[in-house]
PLY file of the C-alpha trace (Angstrom):
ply
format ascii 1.0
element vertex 153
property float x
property float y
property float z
element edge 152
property int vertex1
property int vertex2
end_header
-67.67 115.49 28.28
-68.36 112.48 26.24
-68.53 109.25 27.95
-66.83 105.84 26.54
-68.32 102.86 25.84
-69.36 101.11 28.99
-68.62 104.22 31.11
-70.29 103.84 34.42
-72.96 106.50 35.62
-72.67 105.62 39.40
-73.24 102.05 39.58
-75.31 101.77 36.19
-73.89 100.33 32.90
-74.44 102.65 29.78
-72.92 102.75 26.57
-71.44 106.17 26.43
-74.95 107.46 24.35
-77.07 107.80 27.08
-78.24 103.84 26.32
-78.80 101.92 30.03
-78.30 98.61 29.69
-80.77 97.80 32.75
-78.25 96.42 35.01
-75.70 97.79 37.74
-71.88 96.46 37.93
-72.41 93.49 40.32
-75.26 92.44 37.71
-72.60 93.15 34.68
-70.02 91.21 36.59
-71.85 87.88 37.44
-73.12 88.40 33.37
-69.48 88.23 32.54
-68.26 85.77 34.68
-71.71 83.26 33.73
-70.50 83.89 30.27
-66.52 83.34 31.17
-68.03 80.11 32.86
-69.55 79.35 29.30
-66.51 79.61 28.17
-64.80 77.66 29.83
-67.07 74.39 30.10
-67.43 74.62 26.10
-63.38 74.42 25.78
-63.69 71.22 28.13
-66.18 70.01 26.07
-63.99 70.66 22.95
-61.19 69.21 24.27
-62.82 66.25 25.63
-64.46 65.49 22.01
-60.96 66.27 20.34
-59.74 63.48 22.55
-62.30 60.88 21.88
-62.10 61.81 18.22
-59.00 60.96 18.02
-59.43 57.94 20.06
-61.69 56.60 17.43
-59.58 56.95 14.50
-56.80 55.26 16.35
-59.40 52.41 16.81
-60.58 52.89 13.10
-56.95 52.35 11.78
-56.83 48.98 14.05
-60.10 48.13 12.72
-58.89 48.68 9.45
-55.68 46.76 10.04
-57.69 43.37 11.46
-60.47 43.56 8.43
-57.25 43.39 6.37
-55.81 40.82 7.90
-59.16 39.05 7.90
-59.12 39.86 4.31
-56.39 38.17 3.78
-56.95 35.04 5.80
-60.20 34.67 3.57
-58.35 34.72 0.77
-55.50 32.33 1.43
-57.97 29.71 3.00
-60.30 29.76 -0.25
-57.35 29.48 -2.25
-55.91 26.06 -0.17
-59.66 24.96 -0.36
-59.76 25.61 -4.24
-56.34 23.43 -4.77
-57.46 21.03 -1.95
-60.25 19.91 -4.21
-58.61 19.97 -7.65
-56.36 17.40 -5.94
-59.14 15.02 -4.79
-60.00 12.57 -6.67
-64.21 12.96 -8.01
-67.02 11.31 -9.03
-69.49 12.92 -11.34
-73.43 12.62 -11.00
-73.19 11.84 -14.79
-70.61 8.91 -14.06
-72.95 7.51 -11.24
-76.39 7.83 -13.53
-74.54 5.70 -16.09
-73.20 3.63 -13.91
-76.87 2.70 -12.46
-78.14 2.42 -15.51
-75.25 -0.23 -17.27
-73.93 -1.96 -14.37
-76.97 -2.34 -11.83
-79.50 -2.45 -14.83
-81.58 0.73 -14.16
-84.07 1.51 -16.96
-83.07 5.42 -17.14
-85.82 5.78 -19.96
-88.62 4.17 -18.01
-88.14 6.48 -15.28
-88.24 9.67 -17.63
-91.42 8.09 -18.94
-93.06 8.20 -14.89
-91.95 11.54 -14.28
-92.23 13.09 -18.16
-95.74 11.04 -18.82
-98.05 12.75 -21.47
-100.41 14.59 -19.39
-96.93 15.97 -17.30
-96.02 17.26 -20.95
-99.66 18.83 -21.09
-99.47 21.08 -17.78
-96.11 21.82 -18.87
-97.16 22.98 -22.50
-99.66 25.18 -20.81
-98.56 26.17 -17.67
-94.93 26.94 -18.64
-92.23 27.07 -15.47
-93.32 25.66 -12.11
-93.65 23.05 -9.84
-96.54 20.24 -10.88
-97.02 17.11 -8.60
-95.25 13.38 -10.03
-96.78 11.08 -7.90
-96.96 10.02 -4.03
-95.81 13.43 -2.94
-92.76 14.16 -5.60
-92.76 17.51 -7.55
-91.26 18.53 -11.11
-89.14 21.68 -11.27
-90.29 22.86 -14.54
-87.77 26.00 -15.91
-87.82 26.72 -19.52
-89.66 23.44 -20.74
-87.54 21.32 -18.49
-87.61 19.41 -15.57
-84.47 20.42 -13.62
-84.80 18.46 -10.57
-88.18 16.26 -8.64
-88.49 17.62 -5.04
-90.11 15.48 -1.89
-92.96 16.32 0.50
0 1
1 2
2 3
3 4
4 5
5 6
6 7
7 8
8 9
9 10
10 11
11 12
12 13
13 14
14 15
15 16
16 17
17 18
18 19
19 20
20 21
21 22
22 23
23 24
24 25
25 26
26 27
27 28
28 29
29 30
30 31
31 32
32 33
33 34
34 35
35 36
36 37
37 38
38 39
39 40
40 41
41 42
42 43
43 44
44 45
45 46
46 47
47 48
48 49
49 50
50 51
51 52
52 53
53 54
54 55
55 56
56 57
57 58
58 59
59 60
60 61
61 62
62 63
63 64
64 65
65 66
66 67
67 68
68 69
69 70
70 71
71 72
72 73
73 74
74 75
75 76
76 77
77 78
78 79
79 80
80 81
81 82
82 83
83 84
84 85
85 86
86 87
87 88
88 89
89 90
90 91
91 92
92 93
93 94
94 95
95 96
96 97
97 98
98 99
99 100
100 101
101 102
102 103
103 104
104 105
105 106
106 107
107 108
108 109
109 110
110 111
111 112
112 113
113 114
114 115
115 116
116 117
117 118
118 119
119 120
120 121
121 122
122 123
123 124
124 125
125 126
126 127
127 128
128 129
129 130
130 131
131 132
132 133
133 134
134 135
135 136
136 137
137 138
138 139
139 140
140 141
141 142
142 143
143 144
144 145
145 146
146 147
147 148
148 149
149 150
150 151
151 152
């Protein structure tokens, strides 16, 4: 008589071939109920991940929704800002320069003379872009054969 799979031979465990599995039933049953146990926690654990997941996309989409908004605040504030100052009335750094120089009587071409002096034109000449001392503390911003700007201490 051929025995079927899992076919008990007293209270062993075989396969039906002959094959013992090394345990008796109460050893097969707490097997199957440690993996049923498995099982079990790993579908809580699913489900409680499938929850949270969709927990966080709900609180993505808000996200989403406020950077938006945000967005959109930016934009409307840089926009009042931008017409804000086309509607104010200006001064250029130009306009004052001139103004220095014709109404208060400031020699504009002497002072290019202290800062641009000979030797300045020298270290410029050689040294190209950089920053190369004036006098009491004052730098040149040399870029491109120019000084852009004199810097303090």
């Amino acid at each position: 008589m051929k025995r079927k799979f899992g076919a008990k031979d007293g209270n062993r465990v075989s396969d039906g071939s002959g094959f013992d599995f090394g345990m008796d039933n109460s050893e097969a049953k707490k097997v199957s109920s440690s993996k049923q146990k498995l099982l079990t926690d790993l579908r809580k654990k699913l489900a409680n991940i499938e929850t949270a997941e969709k927990a966080l996309c709900e609180e993505m989409k808000y996200a989403a929704r406020a950077h938006s908004e945000a967005m959109n605040a930016v934009r409307e504030i840089k926009e009042d800002i931008k017409s804000l100052e086309k509607s104010m009335v200006g001064i250029t750094d130009h306009a004052v320069l001139r103004y220095l120089e014709r109404v208060k009587g400031l020699d504009v071409a002497e002072i290019k003379k202290q800062i641009l002096d000979e030797n300045m034109e020298m270290i410029i000449e050689k040294m190209g872009n950089g920053k190369y001392p004036v006098c009491n503390g004052v730098k040149a911003v040399v870029k491109d054969k120019t000084v852009v700007t004199v810097i303090a201490k």
